[in-house]
N, CA, C and O atoms as CSV, one atom per row, in Angstrom:
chain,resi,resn,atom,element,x,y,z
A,1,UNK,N,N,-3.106,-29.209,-29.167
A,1,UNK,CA,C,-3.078,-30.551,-28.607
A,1,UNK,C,C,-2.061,-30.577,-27.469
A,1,UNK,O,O,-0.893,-30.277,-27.714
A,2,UNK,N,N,-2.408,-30.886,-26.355
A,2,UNK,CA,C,-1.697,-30.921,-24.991
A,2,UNK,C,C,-1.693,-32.465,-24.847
A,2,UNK,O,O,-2.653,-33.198,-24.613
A,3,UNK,N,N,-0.559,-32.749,-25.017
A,3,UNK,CA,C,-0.303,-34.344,-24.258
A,3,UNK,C,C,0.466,-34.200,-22.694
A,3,UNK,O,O,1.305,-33.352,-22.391
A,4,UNK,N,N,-0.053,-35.221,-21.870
A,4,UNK,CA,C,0.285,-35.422,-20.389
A,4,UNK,C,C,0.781,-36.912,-20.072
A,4,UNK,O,O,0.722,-37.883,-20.825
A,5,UNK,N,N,1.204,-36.858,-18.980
A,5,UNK,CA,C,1.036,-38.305,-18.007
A,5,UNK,C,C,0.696,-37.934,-16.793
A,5,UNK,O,O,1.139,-36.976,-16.160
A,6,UNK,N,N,-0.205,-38.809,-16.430
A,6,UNK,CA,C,-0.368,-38.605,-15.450
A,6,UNK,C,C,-0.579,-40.156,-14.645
A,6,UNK,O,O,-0.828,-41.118,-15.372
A,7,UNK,N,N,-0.481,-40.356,-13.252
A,7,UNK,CA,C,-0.320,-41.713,-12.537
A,7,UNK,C,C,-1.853,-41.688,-12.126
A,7,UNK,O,O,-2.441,-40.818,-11.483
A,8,UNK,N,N,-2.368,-42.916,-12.686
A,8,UNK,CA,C,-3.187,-43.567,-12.286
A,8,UNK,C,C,-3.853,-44.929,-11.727
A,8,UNK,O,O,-2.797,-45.496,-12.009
A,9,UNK,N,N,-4.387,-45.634,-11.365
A,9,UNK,CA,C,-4.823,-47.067,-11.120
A,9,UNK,C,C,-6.038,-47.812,-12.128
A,9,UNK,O,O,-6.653,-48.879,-12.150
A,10,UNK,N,N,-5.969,-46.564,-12.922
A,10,UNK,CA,C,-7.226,-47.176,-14.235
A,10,UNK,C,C,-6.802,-48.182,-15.307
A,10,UNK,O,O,-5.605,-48.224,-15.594
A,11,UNK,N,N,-7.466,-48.810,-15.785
A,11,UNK,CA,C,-7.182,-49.678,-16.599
A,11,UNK,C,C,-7.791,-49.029,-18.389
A,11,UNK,O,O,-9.005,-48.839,-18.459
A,12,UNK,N,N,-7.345,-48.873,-19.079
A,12,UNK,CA,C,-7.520,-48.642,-20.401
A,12,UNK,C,C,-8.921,-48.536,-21.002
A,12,UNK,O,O,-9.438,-49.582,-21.393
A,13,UNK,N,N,-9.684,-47.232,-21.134
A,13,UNK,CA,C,-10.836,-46.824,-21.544
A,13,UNK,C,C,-11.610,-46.328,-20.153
A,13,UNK,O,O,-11.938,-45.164,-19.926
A,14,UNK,N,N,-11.747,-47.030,-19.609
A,14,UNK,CA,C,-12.154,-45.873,-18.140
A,14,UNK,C,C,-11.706,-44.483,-17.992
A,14,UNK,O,O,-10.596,-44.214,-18.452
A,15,UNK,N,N,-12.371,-43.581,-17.440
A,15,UNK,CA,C,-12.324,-42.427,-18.120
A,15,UNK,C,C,-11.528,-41.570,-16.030
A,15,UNK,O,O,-11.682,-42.116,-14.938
A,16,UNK,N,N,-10.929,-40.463,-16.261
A,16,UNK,CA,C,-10.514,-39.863,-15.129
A,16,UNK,C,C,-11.400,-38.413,-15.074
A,16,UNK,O,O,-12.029,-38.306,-16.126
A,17,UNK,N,N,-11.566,-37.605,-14.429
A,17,UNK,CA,C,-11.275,-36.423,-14.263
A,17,UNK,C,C,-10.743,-35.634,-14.113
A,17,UNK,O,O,-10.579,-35.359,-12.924
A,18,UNK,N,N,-10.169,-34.812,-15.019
A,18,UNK,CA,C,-9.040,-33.696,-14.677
A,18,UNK,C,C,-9.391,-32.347,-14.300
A,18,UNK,O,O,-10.384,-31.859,-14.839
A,19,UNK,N,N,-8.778,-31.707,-13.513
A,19,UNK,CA,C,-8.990,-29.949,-13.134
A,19,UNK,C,C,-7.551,-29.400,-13.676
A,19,UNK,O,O,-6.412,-29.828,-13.488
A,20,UNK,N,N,-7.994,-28.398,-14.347
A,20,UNK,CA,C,-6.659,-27.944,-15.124
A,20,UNK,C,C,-7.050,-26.314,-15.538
A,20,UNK,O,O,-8.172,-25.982,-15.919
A,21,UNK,N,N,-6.002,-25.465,-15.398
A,21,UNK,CA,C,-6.279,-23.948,-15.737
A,21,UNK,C,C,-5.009,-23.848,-16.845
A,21,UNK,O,O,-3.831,-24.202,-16.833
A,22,UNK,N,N,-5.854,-23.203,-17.760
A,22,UNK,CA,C,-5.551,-22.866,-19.262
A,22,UNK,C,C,-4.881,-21.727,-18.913
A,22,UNK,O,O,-5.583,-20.864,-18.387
A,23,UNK,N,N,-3.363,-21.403,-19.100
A,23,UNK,CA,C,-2.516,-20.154,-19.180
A,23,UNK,C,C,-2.553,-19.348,-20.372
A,23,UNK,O,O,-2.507,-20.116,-21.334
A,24,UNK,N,N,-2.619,-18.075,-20.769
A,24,UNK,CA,C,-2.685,-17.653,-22.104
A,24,UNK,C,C,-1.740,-16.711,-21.677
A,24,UNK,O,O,-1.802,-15.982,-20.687
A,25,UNK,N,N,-0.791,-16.806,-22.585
A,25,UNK,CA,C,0.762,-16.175,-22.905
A,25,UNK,C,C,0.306,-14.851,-23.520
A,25,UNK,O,O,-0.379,-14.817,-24.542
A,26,UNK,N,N,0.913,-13.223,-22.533
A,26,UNK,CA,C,0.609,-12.562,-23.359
A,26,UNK,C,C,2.530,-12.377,-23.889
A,26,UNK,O,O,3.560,-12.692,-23.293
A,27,UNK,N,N,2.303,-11.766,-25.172
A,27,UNK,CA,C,3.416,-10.872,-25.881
A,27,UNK,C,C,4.082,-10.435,-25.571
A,27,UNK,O,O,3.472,-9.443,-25.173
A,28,UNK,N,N,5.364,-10.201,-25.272
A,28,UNK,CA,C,6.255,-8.840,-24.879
A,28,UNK,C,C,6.238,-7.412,-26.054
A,28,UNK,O,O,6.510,-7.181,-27.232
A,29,UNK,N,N,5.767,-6.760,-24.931
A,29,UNK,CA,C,5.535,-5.154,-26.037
A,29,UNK,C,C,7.025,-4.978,-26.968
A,29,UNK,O,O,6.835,-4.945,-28.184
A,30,UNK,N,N,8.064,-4.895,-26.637
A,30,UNK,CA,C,9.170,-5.372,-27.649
A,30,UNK,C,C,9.866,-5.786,-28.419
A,30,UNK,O,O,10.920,-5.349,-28.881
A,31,UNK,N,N,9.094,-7.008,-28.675
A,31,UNK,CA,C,9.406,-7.767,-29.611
A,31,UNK,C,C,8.811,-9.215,-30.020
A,31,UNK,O,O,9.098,-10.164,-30.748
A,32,UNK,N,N,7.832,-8.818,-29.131
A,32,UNK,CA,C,6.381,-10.243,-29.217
A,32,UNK,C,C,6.798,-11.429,-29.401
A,32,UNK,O,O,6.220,-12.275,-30.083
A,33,UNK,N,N,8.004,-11.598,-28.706
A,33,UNK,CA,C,8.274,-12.912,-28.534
A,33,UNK,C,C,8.381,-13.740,-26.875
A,33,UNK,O,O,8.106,-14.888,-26.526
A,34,UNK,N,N,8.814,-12.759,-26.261
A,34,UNK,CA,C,8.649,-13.012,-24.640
A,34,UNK,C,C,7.669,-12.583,-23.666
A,34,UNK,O,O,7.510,-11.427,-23.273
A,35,UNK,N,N,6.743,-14.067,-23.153
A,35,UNK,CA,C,5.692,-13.667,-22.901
A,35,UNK,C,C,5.920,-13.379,-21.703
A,35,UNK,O,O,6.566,-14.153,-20.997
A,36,UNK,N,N,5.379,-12.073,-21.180
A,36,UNK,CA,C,5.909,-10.921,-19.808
A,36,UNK,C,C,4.583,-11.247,-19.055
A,36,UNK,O,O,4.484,-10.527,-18.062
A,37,UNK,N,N,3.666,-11.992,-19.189
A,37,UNK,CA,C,2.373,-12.528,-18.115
A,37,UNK,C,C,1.738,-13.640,-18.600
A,37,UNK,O,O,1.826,-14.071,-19.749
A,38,UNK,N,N,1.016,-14.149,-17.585
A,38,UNK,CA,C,0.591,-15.201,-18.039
A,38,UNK,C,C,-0.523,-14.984,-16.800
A,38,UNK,O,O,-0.289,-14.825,-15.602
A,39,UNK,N,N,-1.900,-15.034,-17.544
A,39,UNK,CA,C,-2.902,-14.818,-17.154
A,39,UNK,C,C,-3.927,-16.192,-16.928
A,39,UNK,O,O,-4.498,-16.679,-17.904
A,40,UNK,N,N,-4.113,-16.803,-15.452
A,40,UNK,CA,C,-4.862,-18.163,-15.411
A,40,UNK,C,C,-6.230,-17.458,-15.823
A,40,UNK,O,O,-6.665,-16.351,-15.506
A,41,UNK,N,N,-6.932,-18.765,-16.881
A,41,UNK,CA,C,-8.414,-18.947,-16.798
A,41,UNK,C,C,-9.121,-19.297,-15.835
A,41,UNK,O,O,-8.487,-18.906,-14.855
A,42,UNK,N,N,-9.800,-19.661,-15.575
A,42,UNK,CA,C,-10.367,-20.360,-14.947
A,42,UNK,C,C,-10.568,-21.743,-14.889
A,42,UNK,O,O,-10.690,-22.293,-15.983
A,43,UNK,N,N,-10.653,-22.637,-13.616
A,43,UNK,CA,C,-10.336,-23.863,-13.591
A,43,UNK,C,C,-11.741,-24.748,-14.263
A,43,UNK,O,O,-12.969,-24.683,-14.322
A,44,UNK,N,N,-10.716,-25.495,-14.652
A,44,UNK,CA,C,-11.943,-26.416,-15.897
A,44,UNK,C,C,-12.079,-27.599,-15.633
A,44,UNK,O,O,-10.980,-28.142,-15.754
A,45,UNK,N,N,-12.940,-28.389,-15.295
A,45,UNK,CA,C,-13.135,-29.785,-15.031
A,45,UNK,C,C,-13.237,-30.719,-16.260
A,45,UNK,O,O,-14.317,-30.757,-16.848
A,46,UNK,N,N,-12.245,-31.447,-16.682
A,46,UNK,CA,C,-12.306,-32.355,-18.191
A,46,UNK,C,C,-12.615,-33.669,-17.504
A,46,UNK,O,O,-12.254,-34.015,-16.379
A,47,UNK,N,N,-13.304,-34.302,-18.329
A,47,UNK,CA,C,-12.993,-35.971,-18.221
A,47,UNK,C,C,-13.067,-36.466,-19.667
A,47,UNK,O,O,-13.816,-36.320,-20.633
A,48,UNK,N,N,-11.769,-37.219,-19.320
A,48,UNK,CA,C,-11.105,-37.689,-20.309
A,48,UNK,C,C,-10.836,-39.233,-20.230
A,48,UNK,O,O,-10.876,-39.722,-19.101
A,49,UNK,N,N,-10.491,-40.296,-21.590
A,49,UNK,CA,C,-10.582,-41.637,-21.349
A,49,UNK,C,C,-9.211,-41.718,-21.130
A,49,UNK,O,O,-8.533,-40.760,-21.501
A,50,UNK,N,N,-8.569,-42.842,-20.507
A,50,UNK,CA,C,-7.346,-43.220,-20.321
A,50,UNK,C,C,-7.490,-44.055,-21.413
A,50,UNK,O,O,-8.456,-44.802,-21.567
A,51,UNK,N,N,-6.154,-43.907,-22.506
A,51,UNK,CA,C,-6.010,-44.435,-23.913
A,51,UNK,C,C,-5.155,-45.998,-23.661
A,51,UNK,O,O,-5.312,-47.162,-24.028
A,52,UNK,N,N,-4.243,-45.273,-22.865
A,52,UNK,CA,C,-3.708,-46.767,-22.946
A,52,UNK,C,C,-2.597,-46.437,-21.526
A,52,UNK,O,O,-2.213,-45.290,-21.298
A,53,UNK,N,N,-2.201,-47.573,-20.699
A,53,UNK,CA,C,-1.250,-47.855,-19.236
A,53,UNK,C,C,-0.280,-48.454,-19.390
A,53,UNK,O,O,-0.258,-49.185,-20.380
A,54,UNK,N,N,0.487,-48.430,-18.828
A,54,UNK,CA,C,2.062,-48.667,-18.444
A,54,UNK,C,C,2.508,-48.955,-16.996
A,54,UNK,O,O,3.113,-47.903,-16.786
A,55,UNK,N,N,2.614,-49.601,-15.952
A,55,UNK,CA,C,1.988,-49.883,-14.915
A,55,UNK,C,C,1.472,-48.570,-14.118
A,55,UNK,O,O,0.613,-49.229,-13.530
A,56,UNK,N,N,1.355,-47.792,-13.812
A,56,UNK,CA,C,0.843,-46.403,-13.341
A,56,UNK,C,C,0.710,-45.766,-13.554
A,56,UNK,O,O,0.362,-44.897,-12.754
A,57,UNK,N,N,0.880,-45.488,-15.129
A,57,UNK,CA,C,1.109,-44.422,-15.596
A,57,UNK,C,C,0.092,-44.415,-17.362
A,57,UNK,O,O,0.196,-45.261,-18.250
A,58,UNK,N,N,-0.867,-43.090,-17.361
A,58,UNK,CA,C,-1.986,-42.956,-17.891
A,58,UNK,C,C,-1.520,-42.325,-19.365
A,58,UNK,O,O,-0.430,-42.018,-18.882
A,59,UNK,N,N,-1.418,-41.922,-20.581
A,59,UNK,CA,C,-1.327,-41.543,-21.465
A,59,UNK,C,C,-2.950,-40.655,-21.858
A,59,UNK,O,O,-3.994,-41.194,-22.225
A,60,UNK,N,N,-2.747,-39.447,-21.671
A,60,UNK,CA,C,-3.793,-38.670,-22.018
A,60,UNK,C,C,-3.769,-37.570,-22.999
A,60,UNK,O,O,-2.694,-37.013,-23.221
A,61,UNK,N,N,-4.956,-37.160,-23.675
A,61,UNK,CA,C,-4.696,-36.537,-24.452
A,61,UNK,C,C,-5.744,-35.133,-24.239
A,61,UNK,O,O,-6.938,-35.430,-24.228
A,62,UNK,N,N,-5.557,-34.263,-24.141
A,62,UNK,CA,C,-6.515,-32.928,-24.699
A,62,UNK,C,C,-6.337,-32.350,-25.550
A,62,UNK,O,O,-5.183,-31.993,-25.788
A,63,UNK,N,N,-7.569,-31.934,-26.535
A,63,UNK,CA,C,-7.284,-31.066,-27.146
A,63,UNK,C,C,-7.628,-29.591,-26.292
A,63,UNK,O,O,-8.587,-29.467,-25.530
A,64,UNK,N,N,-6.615,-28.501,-26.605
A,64,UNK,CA,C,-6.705,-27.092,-25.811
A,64,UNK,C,C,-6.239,-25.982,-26.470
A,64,UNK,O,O,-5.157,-25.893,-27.050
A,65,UNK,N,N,-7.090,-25.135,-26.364
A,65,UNK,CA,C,-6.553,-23.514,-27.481
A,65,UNK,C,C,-5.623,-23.222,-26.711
A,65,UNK,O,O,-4.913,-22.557,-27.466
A,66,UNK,N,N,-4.862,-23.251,-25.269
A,66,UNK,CA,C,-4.170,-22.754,-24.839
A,66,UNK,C,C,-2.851,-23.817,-24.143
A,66,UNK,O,O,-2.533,-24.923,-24.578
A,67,UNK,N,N,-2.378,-23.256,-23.224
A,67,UNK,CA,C,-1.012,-23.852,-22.506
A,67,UNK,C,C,-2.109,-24.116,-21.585
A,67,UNK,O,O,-3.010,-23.377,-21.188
A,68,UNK,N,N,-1.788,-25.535,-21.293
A,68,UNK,CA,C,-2.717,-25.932,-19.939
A,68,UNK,C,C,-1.612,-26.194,-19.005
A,68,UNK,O,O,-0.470,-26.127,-19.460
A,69,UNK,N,N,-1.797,-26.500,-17.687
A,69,UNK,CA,C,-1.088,-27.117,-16.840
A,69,UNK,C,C,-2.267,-27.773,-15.605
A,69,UNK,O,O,-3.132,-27.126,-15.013
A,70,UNK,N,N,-1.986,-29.096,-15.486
A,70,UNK,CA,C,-2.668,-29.898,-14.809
A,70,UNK,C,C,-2.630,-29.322,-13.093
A,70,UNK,O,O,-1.648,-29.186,-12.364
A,71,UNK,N,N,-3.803,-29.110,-12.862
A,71,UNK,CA,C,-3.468,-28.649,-11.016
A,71,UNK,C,C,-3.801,-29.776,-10.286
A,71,UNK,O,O,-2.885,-30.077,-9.519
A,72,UNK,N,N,-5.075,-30.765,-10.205
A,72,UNK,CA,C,-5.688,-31.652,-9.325
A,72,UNK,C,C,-6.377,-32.984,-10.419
A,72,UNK,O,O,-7.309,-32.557,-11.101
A,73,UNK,N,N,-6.258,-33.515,-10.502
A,73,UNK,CA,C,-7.118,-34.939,-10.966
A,73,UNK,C,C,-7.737,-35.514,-9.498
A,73,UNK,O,O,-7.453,-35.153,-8.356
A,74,UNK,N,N,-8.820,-36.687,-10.026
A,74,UNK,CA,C,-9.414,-36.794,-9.466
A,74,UNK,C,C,-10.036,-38.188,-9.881
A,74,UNK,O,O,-10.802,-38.049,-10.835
A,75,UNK,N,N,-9.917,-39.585,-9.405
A,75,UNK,CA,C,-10.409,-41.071,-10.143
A,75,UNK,C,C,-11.905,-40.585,-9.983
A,75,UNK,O,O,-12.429,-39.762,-9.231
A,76,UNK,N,N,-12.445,-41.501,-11.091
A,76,UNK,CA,C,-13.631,-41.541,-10.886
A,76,UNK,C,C,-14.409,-42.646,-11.270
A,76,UNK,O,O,-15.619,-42.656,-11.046
């Protein structure tokens, strides 16, 4: 579960589009705790509902097998 904020002009249940690439942490051969790369997936187009606002600001939720990090949104 990846929680975000992100700034939007939507009002509560209208839905956004997100572009976001999933990082997958590899291991450190040493002691598999420090991850020594981090390999992007490929970029993924989500749309997701805006749950609830705060004046600009969106409360979103994904669920994700990996470390995401948000690159581009997009209103829709």
């Amino acid at each position: 579960m990846t929680m975000g904020r992100l700034c939007v002009s939507r009002r509560a249940g209208q839905s956004v589009a997100l572009y976001f690439v999933a990082i997958q942490m590899e291991p450190d051969g040493d002691n598999g705790k420090t991850p020594v790369e981090m390999r992007l997936a490929k970029m993924v187009r989500v749309e997701v509902a805006v749950t609830k606002t705060r004046r600009c600001q969106a409360t979103i939720t994904i669920d994700a097998p990996a470390f995401v990090r948000i690159v581009r949104s997009e209103l829709e």
